[in-house]
C-alpha positions as CSV (number, residue, x, y, z in Angstrom):
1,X,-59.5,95.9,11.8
2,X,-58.6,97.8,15.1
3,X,-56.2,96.4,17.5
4,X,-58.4,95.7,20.2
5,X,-60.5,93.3,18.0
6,X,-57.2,91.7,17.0
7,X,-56.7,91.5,20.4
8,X,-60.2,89.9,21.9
9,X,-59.9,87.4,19.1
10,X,-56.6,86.2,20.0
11,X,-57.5,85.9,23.4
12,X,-60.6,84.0,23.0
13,X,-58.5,80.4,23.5
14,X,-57.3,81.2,26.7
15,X,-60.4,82.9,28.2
16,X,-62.7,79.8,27.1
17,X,-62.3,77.6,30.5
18,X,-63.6,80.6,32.3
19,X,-66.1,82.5,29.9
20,X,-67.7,79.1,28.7
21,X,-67.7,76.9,31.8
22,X,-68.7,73.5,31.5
23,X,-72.5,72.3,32.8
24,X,-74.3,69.6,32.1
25,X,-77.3,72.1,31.6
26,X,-75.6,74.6,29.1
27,X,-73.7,71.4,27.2
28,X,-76.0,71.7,24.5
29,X,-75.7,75.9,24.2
30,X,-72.2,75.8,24.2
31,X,-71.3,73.2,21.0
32,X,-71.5,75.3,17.8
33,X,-70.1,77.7,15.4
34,X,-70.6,81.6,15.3
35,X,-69.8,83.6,12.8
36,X,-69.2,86.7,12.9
37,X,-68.8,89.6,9.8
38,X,-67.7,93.0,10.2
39,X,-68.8,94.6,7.0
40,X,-67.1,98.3,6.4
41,X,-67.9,99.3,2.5
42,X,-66.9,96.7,-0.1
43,X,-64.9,94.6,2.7
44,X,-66.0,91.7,5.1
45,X,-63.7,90.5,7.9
46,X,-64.8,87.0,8.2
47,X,-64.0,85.5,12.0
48,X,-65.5,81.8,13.2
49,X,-65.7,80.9,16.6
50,X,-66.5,76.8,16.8
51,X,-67.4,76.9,20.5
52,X,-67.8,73.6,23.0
53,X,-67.6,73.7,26.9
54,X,-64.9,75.5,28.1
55,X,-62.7,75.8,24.2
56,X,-63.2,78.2,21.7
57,X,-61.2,78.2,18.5
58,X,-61.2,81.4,16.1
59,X,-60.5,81.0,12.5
60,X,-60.7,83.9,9.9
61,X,-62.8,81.9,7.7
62,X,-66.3,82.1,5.6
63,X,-69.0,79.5,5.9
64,X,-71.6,77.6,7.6
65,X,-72.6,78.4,11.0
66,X,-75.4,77.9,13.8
67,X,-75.3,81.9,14.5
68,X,-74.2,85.2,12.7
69,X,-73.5,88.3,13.8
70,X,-73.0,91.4,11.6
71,X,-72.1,94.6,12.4
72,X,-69.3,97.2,11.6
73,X,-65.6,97.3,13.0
74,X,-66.4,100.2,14.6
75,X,-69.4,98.8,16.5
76,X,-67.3,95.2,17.2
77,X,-64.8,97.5,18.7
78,X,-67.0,99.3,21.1
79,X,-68.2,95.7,22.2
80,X,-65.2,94.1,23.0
81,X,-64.1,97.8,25.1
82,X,-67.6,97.5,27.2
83,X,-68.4,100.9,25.7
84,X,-71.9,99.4,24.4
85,X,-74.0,96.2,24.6
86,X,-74.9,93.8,21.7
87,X,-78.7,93.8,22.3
88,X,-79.0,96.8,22.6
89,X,-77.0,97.6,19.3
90,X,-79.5,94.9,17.7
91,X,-82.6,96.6,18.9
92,X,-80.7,100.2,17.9
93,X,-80.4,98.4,14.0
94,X,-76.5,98.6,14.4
95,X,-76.2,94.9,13.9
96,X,-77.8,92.1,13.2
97,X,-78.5,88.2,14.3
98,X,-80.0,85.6,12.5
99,X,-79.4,81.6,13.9
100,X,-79.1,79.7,17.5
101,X,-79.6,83.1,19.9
102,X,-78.0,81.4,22.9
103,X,-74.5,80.7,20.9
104,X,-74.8,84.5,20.6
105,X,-75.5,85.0,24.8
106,X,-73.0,82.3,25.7
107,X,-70.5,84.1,23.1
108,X,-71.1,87.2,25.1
109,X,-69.7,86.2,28.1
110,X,-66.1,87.4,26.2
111,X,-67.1,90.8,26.4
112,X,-65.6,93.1,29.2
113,X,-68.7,94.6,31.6
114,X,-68.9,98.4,30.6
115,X,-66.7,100.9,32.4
116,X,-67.3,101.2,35.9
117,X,-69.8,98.5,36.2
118,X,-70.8,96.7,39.1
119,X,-72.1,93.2,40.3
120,X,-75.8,94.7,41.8
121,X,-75.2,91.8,44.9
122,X,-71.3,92.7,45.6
123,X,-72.9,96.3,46.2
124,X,-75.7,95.2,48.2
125,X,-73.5,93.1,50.5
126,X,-70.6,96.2,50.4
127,X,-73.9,98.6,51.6
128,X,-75.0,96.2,54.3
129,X,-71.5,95.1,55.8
130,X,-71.8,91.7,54.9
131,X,-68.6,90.0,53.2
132,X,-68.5,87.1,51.1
């Protein structure tokens, strides 16, 4: 397990208000469990993340869930750097999803945007002089 997964996991209790804010529309996206495996050989890291609006709460545990998501360290670790996107790595075969898809886009909101990215309107306003 790299240190930067270590690290996003740990993180994921404080980051919650922000990354999972509470509506009355996404209430029903954001109660559930995800799990997620990073498979490398003969070894599975286990990590669960029951999510609700606005709290996660990781445990390094195996069981039920509404979503899973398996992949490799390696792969896990370039998602939680922004070096690559978890669709994409899907539709690349580098992972894969089975369960409630939108525990999986709400879970996303954790990840960092990749290097250098930009909001498309904070540019538009920034080329057209407008502030806000």
């Amino acid at each position: 397990m790299t240190e930067a997964t270590e690290r996003f996991f740990a993180s994921l209790a404080t980051r919650a208000p922000a990354a999972l804010r509470n509506s009355e529309l996404l209430r029903p996206v954001l109660t559930g469990t995800l799990q997620i495996d990073l498979v490398e050989g003969p070894v599975t890291d286990h990590w669960r993340v029951a999510m609700s609006p606005g709290r996660a709460e990781v445990t390094r545990a195996d069981g039920e869930a509404d979503a899973k998501w398996t992949s490799s360290p390696g792969l896990f670790d370039r998602l939680v750097k922004g070096e690559t996107q978890a669709i994409a790595a899907v539709i690349r075969n580098e992972a894969t999803f089975s369960g409630n898809v939108l525990l999986w886009l709400m879970f996303r909101r954790f990840f960092p945007d990749p290097p250098g990215a930009r909001d498309p309107r904070r540019a538009a306003r920034e080329r057209t002089g407008r502030s806000r």
